[in-house]
C-alpha positions as a LaTeX table, in Angstrom:
\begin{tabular}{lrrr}
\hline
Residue & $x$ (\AA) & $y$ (\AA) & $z$ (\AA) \\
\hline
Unk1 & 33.70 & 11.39 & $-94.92$ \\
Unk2 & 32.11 & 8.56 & $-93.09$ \\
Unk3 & 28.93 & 9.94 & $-93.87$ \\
Unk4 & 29.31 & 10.41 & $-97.49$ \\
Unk5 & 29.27 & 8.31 & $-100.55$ \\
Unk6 & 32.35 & 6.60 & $-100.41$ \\
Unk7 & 35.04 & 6.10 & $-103.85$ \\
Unk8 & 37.94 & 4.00 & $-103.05$ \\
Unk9 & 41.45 & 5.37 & $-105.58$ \\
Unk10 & 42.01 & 1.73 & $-106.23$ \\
Unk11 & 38.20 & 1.89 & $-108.55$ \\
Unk12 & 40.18 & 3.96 & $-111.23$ \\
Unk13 & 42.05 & 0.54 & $-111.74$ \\
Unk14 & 41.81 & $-0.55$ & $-115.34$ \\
Unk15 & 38.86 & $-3.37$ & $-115.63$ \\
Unk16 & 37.35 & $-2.39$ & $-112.07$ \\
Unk17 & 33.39 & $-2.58$ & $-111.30$ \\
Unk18 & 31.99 & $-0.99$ & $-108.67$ \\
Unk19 & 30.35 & $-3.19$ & $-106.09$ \\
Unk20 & 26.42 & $-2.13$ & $-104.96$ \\
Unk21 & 24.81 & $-2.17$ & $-101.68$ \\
Unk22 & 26.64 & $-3.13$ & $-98.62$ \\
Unk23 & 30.03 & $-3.01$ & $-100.68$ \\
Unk24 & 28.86 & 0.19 & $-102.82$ \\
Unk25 & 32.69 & 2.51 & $-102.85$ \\
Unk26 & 34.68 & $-0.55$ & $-103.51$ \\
Unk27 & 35.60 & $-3.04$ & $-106.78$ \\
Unk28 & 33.25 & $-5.80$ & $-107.14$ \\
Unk29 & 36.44 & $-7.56$ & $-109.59$ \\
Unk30 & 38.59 & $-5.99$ & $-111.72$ \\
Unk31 & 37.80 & $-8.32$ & $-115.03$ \\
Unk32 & 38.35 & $-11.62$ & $-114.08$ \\
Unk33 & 36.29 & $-12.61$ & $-111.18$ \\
Unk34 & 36.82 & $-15.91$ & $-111.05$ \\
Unk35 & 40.52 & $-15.95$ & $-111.49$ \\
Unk36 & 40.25 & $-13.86$ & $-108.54$ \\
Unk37 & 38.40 & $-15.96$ & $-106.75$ \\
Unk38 & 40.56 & $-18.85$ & $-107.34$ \\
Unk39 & 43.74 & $-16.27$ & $-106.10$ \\
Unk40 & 41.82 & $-15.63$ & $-102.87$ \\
Unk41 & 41.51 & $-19.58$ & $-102.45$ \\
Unk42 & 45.46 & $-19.97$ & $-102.97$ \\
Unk43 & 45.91 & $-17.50$ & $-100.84$ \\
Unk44 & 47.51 & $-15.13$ & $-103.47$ \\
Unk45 & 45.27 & $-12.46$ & $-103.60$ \\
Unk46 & 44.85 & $-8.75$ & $-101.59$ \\
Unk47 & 41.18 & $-7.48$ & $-101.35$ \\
Unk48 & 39.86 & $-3.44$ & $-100.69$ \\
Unk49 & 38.32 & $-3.53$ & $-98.17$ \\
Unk50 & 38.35 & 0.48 & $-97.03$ \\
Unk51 & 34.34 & 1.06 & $-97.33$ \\
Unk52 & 34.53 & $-0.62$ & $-93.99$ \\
Unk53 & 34.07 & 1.68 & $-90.98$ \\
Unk54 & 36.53 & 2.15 & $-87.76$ \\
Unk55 & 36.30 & 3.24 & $-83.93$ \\
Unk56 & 39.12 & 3.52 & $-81.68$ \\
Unk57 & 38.45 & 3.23 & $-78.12$ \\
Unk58 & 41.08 & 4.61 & $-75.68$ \\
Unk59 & 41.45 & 4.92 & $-72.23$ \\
Unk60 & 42.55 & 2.80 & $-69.12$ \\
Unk61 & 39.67 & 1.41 & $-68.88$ \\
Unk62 & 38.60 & 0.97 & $-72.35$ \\
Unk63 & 38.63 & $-3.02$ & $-72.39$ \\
Unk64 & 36.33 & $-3.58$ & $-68.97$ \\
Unk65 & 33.86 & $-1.24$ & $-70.12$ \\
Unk66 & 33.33 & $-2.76$ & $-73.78$ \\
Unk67 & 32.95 & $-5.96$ & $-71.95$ \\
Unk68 & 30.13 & $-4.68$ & $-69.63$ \\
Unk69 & 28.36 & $-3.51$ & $-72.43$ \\
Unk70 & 28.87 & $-6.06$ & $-75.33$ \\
Unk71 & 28.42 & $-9.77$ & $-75.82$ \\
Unk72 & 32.24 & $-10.65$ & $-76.01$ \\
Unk73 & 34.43 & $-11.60$ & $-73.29$ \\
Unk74 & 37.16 & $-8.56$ & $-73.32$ \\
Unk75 & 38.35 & $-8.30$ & $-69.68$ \\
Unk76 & 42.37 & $-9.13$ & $-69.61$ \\
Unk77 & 41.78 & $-9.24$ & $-73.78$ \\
Unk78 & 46.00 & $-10.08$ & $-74.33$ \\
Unk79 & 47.28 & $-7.74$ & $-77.10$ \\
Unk80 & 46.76 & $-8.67$ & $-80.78$ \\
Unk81 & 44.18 & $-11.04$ & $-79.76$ \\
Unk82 & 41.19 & $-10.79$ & $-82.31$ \\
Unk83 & 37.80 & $-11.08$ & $-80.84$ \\
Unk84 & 34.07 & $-10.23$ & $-82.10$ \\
Unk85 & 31.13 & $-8.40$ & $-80.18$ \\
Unk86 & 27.54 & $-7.76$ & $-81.00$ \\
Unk87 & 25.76 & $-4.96$ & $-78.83$ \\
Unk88 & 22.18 & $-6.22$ & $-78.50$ \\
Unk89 & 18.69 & $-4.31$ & $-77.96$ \\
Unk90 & 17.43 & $-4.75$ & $-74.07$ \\
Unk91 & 15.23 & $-7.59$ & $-76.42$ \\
Unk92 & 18.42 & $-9.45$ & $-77.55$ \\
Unk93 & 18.20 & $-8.49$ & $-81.47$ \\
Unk94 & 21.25 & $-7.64$ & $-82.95$ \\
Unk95 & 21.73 & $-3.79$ & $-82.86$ \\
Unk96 & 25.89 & $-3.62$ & $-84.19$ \\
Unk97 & 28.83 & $-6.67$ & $-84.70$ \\
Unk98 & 32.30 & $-5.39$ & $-85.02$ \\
Unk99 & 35.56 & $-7.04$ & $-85.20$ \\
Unk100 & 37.71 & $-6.27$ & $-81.95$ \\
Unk101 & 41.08 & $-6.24$ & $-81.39$ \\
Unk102 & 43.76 & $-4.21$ & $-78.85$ \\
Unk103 & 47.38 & $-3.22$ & $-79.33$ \\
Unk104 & 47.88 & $-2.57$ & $-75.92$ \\
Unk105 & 46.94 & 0.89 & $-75.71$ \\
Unk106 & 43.72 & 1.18 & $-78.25$ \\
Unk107 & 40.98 & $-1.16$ & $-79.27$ \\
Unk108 & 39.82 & $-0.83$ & $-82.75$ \\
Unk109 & 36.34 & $-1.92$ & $-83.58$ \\
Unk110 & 36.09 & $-2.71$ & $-87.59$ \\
Unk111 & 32.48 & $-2.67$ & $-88.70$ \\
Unk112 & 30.50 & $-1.19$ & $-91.84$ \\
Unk113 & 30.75 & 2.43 & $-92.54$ \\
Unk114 & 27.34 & 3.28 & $-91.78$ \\
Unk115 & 27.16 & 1.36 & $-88.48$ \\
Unk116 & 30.67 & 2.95 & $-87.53$ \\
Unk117 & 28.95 & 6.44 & $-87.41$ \\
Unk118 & 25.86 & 4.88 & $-85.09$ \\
Unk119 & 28.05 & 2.48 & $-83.07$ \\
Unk120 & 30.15 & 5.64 & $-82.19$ \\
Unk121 & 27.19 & 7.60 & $-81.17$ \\
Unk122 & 25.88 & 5.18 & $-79.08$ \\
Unk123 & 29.74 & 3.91 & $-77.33$ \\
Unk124 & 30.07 & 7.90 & $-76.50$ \\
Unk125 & 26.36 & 7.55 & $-74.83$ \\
Unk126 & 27.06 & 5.06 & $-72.69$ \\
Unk127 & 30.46 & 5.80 & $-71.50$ \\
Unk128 & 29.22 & 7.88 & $-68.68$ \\
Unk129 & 31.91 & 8.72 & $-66.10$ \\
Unk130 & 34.25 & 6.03 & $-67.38$ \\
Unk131 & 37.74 & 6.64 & $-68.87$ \\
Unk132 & 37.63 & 6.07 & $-72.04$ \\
Unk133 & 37.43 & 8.35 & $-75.54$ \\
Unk134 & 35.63 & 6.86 & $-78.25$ \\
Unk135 & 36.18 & 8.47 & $-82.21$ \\
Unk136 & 35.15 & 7.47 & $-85.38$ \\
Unk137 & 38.62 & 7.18 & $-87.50$ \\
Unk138 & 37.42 & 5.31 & $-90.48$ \\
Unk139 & 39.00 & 8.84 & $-92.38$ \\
Unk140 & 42.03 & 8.06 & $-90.89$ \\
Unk141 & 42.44 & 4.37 & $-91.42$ \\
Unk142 & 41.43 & 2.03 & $-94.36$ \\
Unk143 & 40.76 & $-2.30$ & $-94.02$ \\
Unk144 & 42.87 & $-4.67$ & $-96.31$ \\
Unk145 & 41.55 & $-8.33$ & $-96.70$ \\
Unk146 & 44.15 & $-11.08$ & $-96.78$ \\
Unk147 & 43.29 & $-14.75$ & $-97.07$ \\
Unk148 & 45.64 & $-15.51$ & $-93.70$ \\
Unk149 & 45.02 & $-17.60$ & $-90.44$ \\
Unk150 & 46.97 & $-16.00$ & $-87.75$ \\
Unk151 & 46.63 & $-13.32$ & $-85.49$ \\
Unk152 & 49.00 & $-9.74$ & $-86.73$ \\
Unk153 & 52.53 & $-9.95$ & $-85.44$ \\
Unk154 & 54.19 & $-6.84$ & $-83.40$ \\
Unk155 & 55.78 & $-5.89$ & $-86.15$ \\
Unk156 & 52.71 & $-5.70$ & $-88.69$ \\
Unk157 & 49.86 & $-3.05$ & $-88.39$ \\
Unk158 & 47.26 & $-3.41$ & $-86.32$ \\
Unk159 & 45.71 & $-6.62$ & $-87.74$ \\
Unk160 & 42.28 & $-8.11$ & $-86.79$ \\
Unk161 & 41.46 & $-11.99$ & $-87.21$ \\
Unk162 & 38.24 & $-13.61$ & $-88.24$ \\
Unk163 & 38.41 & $-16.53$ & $-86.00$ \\
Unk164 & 35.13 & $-18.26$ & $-87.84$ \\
Unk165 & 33.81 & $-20.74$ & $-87.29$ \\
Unk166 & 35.92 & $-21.66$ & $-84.06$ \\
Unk167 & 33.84 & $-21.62$ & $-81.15$ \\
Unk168 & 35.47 & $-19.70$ & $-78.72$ \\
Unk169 & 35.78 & $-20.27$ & $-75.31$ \\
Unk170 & 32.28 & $-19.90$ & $-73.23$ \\
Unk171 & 30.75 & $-19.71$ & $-77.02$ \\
Unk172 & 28.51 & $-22.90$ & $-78.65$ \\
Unk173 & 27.17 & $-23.89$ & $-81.77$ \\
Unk174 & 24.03 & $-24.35$ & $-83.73$ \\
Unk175 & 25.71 & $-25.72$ & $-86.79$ \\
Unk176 & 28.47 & $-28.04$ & $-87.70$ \\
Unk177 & 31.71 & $-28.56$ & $-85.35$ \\
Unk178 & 34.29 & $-26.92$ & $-86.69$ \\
Unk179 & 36.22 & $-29.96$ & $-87.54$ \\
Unk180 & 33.33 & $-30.15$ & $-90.36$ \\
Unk181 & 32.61 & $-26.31$ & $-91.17$ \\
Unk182 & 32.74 & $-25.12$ & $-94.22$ \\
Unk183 & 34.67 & $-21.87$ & $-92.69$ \\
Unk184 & 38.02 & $-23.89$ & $-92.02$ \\
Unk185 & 38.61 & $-23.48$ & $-95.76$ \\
Unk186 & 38.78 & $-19.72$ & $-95.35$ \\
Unk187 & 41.51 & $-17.85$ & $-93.92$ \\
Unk188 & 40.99 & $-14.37$ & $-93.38$ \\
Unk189 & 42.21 & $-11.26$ & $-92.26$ \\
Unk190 & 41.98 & $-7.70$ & $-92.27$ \\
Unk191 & 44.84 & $-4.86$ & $-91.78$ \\
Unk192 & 44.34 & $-1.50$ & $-90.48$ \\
Unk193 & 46.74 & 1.26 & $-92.57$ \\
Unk194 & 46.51 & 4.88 & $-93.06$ \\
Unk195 & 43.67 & 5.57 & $-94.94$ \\
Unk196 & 47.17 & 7.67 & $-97.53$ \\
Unk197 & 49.01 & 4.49 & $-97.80$ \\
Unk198 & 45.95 & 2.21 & $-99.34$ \\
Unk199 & 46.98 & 1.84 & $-102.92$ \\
Unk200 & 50.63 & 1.83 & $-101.40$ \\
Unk201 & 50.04 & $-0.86$ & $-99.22$ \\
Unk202 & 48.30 & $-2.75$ & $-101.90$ \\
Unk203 & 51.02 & $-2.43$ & $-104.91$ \\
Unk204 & 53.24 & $-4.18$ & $-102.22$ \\
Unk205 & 51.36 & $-6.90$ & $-102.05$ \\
Unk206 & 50.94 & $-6.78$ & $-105.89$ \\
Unk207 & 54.43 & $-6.63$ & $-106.10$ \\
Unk208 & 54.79 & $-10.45$ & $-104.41$ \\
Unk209 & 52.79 & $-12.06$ & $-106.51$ \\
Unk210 & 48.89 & $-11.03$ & $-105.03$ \\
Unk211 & 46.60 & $-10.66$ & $-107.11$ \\
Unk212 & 44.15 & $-7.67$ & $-106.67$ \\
Unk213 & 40.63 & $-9.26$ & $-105.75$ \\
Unk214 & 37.11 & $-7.47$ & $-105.60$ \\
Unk215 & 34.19 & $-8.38$ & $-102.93$ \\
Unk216 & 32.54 & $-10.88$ & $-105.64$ \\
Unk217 & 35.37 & $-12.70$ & $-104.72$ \\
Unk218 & 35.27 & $-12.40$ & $-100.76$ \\
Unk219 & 31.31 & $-12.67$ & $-100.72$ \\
Unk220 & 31.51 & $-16.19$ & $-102.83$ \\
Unk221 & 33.75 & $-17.47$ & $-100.55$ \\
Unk222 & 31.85 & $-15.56$ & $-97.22$ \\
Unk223 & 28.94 & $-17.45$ & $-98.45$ \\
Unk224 & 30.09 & $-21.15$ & $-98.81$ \\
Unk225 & 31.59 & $-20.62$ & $-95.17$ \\
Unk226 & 28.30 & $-19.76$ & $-94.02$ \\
Unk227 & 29.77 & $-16.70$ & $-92.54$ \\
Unk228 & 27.25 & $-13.61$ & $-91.33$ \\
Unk229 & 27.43 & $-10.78$ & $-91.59$ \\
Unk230 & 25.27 & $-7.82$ & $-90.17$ \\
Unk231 & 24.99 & $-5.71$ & $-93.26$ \\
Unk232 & 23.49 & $-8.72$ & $-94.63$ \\
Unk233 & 21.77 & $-11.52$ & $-92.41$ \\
Unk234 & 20.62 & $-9.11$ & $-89.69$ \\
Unk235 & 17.26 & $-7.45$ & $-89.56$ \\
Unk236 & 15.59 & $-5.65$ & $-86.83$ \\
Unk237 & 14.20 & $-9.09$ & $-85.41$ \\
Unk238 & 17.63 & $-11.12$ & $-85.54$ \\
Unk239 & 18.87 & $-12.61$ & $-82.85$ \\
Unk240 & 22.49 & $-14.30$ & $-82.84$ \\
Unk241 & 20.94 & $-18.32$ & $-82.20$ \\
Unk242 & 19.73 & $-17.71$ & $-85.54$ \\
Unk243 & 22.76 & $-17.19$ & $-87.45$ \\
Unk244 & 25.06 & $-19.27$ & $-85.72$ \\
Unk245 & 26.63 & $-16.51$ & $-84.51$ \\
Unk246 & 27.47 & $-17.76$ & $-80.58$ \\
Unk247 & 30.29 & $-19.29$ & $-81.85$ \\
Unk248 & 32.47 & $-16.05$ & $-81.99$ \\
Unk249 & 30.58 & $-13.05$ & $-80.71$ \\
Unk250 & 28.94 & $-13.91$ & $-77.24$ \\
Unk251 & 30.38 & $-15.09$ & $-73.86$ \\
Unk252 & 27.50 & $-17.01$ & $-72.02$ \\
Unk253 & 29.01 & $-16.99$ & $-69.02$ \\
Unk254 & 30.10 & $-13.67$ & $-68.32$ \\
Unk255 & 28.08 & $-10.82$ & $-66.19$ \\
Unk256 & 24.71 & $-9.17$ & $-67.25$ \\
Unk257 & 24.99 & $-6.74$ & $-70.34$ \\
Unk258 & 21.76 & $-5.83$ & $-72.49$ \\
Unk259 & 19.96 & $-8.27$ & $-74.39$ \\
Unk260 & 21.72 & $-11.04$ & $-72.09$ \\
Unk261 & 18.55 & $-12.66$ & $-70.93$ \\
Unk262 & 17.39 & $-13.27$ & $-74.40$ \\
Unk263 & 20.85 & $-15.14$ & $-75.03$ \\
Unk264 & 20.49 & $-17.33$ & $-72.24$ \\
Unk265 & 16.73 & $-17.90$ & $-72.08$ \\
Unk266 & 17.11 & $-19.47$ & $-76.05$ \\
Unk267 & 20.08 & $-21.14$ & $-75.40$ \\
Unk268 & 18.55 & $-23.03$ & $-72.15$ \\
Unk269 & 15.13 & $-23.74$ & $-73.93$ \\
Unk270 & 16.12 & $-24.10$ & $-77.91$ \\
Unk271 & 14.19 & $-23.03$ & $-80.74$ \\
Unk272 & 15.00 & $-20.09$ & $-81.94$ \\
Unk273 & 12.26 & $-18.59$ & $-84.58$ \\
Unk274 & 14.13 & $-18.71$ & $-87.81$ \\
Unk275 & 17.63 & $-20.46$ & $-88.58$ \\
Unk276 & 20.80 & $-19.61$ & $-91.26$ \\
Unk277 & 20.70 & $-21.89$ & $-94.04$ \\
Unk278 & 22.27 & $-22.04$ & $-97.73$ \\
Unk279 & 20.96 & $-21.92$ & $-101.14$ \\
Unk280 & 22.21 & $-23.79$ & $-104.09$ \\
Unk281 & 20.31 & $-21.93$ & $-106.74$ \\
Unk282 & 20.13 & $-23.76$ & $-110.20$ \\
Unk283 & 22.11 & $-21.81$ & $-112.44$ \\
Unk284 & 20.65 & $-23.01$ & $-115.77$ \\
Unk285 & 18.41 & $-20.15$ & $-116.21$ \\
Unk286 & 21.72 & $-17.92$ & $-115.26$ \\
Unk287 & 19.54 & $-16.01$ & $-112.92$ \\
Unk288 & 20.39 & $-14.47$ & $-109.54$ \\
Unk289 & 17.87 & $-13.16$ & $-107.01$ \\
Unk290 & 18.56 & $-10.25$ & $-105.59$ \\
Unk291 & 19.13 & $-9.86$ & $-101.42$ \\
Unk292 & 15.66 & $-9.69$ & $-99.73$ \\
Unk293 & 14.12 & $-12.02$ & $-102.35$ \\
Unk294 & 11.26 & $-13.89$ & $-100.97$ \\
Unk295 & 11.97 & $-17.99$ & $-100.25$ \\
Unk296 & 8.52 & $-20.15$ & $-100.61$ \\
Unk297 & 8.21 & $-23.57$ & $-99.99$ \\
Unk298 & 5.31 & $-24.47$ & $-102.25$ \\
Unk299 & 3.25 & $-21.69$ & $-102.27$ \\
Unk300 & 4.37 & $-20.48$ & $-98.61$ \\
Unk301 & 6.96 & $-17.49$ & $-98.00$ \\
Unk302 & 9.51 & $-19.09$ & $-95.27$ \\
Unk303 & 11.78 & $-16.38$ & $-95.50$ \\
Unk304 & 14.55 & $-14.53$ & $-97.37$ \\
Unk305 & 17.26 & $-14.34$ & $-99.43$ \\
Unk306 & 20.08 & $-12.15$ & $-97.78$ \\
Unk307 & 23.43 & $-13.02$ & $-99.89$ \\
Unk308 & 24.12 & $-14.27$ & $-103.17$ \\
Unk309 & 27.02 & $-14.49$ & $-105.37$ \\
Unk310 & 28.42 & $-17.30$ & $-108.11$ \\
Unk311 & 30.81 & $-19.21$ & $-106.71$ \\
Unk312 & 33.92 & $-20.45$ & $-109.11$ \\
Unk313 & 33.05 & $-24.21$ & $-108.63$ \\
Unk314 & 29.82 & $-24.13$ & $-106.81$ \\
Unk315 & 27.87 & $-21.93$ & $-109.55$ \\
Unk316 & 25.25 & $-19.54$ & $-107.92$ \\
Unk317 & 24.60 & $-19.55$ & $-104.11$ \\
Unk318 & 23.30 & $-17.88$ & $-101.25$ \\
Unk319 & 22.60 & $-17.34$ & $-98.01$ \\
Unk320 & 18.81 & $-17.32$ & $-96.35$ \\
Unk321 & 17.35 & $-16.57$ & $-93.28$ \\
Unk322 & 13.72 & $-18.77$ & $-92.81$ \\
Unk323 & 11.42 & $-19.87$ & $-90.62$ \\
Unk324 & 12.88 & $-22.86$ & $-88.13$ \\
Unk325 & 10.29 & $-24.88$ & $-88.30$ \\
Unk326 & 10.53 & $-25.49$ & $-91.81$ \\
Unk327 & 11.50 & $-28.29$ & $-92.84$ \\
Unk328 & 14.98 & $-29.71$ & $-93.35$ \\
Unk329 & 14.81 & $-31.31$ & $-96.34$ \\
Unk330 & 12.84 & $-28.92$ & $-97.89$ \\
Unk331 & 13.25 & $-27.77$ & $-101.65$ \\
Unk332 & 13.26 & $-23.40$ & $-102.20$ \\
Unk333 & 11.85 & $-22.00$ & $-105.46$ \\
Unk334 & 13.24 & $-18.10$ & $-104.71$ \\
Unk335 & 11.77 & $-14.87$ & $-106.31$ \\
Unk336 & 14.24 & $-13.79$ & $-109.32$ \\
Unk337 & 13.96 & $-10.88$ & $-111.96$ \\
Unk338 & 13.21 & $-12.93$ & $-115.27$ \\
Unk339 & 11.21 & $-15.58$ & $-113.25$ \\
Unk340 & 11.72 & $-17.77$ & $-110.27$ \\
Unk341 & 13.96 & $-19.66$ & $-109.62$ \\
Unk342 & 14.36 & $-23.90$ & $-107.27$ \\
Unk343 & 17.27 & $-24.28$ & $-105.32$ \\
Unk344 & 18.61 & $-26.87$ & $-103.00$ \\
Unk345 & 18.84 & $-26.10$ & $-98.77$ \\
Unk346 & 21.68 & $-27.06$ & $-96.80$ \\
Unk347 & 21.03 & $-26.88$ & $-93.16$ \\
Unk348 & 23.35 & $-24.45$ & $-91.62$ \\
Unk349 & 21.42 & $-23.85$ & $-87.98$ \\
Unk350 & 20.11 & $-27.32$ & $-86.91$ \\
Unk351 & 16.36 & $-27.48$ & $-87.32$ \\
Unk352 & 15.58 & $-28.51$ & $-84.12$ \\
Unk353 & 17.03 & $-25.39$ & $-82.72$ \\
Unk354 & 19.35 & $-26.70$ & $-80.01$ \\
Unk355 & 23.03 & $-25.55$ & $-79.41$ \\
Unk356 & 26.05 & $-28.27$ & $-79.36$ \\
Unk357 & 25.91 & $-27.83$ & $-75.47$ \\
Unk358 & 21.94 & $-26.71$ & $-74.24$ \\
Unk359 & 21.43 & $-27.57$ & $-71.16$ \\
Unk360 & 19.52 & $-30.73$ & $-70.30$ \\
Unk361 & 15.62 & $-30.33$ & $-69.16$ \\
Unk362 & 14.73 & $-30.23$ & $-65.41$ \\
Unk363 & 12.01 & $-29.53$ & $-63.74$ \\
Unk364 & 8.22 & $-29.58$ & $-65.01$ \\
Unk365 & 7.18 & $-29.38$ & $-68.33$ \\
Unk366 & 4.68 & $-26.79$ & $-67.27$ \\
Unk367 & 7.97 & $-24.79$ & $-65.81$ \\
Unk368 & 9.40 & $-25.03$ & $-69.38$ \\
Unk369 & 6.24 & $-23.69$ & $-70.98$ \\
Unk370 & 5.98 & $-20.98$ & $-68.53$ \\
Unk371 & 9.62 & $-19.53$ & $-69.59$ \\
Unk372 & 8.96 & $-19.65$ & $-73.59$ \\
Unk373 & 6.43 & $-17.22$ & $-72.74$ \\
Unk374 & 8.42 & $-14.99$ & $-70.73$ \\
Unk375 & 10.87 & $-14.89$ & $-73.13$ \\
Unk376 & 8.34 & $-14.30$ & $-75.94$ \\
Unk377 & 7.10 & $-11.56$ & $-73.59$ \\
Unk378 & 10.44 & $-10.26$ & $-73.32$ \\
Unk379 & 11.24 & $-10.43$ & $-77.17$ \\
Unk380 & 7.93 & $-7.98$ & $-77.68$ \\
Unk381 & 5.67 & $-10.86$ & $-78.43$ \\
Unk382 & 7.94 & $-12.22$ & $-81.67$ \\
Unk383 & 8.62 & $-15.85$ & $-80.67$ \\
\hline
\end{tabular}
């Protein structure tokens, strides 16, 4: 099942659309997406989210071997404690990001359904002699989305947390302090139930008063809180400076796991090549891009579009990933279907390229130059 096209039961709902691309098995509304957007932003509103793939990892020593191999901090990881891990190439681009959390006896990793199906392949190569079992369950267990803030309680299902945009500790920042994030202004959640008990599980929630959502909805909101996400912002050159994503998903002070150097090395010397930022397309033409639309700056290609969606007060907006050194204050015109479109940048990832916390300079300057090129080098040449 994993590996076929996916049709959630709640799609046979009266009104529903089927979502595309990353959400493609799953409503995009059900007839009213902005009423459903404004639900999600009361905090009234239940979202399908079971196109999302799941690994269980069990074992004794399931939670110190995730942590020698991942980004996250996991040793000692207290039960129903929601954490976040990328697993990086030995160049530091971003290979998988899944949502992590424990109930004591399993870790579930929630990621997309296709990555579930690599990220299993590759856990089971590298567990070696250790004891742990890896599996693919996403045919046993589905994802719910609720607009909550706090970790699952024993007495719920196993419950996982987006803490964004917190900056965890031994995490930093490349964009706003939290305080001043856009994210704060999104709760979310998402609940692990049999895969059986989906339309169950969500008729309960109907029943008090929720109102069923689609991902139009969640990707709106995902999108004003600059949120990434690797079905979306991540290519085969991205590295996590780039989307802001230290803040949750990557310990830098814990011991050596692949792709570590790269972390380091761009968090000590800055400048990563391309930064985060977001979009506010004009709307007049009622025009959207599509993802991977080309960004110019004059007549120059800086980068590209990789999520849009209208928001319910905002109009259209997206997310793009461009070239850092471009500059700030910058206007977009973006390739559309039907002709292109100008839009308006807010900086997400400073354009300077430092984190909240980089270290200060020392040394020569000659010493400084000499490690940019290493870690150019080491990045196959890219920076």
């Amino acid at each position: 099942m994993s590996e076929q096209k996916y049709s959630s039961p709640l799609l046979s709902r009266h009104g529903a659309v089927a979502a595309a691309g990353p959400d493609a098995g799953v409503a995009w509304h059900y007839g009213d997406p902005t009423a459903e957007q404004r639900a999600l932003v009361r905090g009234a509103a239940v979202v399908d989210q079971s196109h999302l793939g799941v690994v269980s990892v069990t074992g004794p020593e399931r939670l110190e071997w995730l942590h020698s191999i991942t980004s996250a901090q996991l040793e000692g990881l207290e039960p129903r404690s929601s954490r976040e891990l990328l697993v990086l190439s030995p160049q530091g681009h971003i290979e998988h990001a899944a949502g992590v959390v424990d109930d004591g006896k399993t870790t579930w990793l929630i990621t997309s359904r296709p990555k579930a199906v690599e990220l299993n392949a590759w856990l089971n190569r590298m567990k070696f002699m250790k004891q742990v079992d890896i599996a693919d369950v996403t045919d046993q267990w589905a994802a719910i989305g609720e607009p909550i803030s706090h970790e699952g309680k024993d007495s719920e299902p196993v419950t996982w947390l987006d803490r964004w945009p917190e900056v965890l500790e031994g995490g930093t920042r490349y964009a706003a302090d939290s305080s001043e994030h856009p994210g704060t202004q999104r709760p979310w959640r998402l609940v692990l139930v049999p895969r059986e008990d989906l339309a169950a599980q969500v008729a309960r929630r109907e029943a008090g008063g929720w109102k069923l959502a689609g991902t139009w909805a969640t990707e709106a909101l995902r999108i004003e809180a600059w949120r990434p996400r690797i079905e979306n912002e991540v290519d085969h050159k991205s590295i996590a400076h780039e989307l802001d994503w230290l803040r949750t998903a990557v310990h830098l002070h814990k011991g050596c796991y692949r792709g570590q150097e790269t972390i380091a090395r761009v968090h000590n010397l800055g400048r990563p090549p391309r930064r985060l930022v977001m979009i506010y397309l004009d709307g007049s033409g009622h025009l959207l891009p599509e993802r991977g639309a080309n960004i110019y700056v004059g007549e120059k290609v800086v980068g590209q579009v990789t999520s849009v969606a209208r928001h319910h007060e905002l109009g259209p907006i997206a997310l793009g990933v461009i070239k850092r050194s471009t500059p700030t204050d910058a206007e977009f015109v973006v390739d559309c279907d039907g002709g292109a479109i100008s839009g308006g940048q807010e900086v997400v990832v400073a354009g300077e390229g430092v984190s909240a916390d980089r270290p200060g300079a020392r040394g020569e300057t000659s010493r400084a130059a000499r490690g940019a090129v290493n870690l150019s080098n080491a990045m196959g040449g890219y920076l």
